[in-house]
Phi, psi and omega in degrees: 000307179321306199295356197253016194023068198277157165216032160258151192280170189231157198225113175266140153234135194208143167289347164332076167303340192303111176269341152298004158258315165307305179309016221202298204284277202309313132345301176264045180061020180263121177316315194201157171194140183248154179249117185270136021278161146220173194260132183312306159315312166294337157325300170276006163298296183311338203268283184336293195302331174309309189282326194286008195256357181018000000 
């Protein structure tokens, strides 16, 4: 998305724990990734503060 030069942010959920594959997903331009499970709510906090750096 980045390289077709989308700039919203993108946010992964993902089941991973690995913190060298979030560095690599954050590495490549992704605002943020979350690890499941999580709570619906911090999601859409994280979600908020993205849209709101507009």
């Amino acid at each position: 998305m980045r390289r077709q030069g989308q700039t919203l942010p993108i946010n992964i959920i993902t089941a991973r724990k690995d913190a060298r594959k979030r560095a690599i997903v954050l590495k490549n331009r992704a605002n943020d990734c979350i690890t499941k499970p999580f709570r619906f709510r911090d999601l859409l906090e994280r979600i908020e503060i993205h849209l709101s750096r507009g």
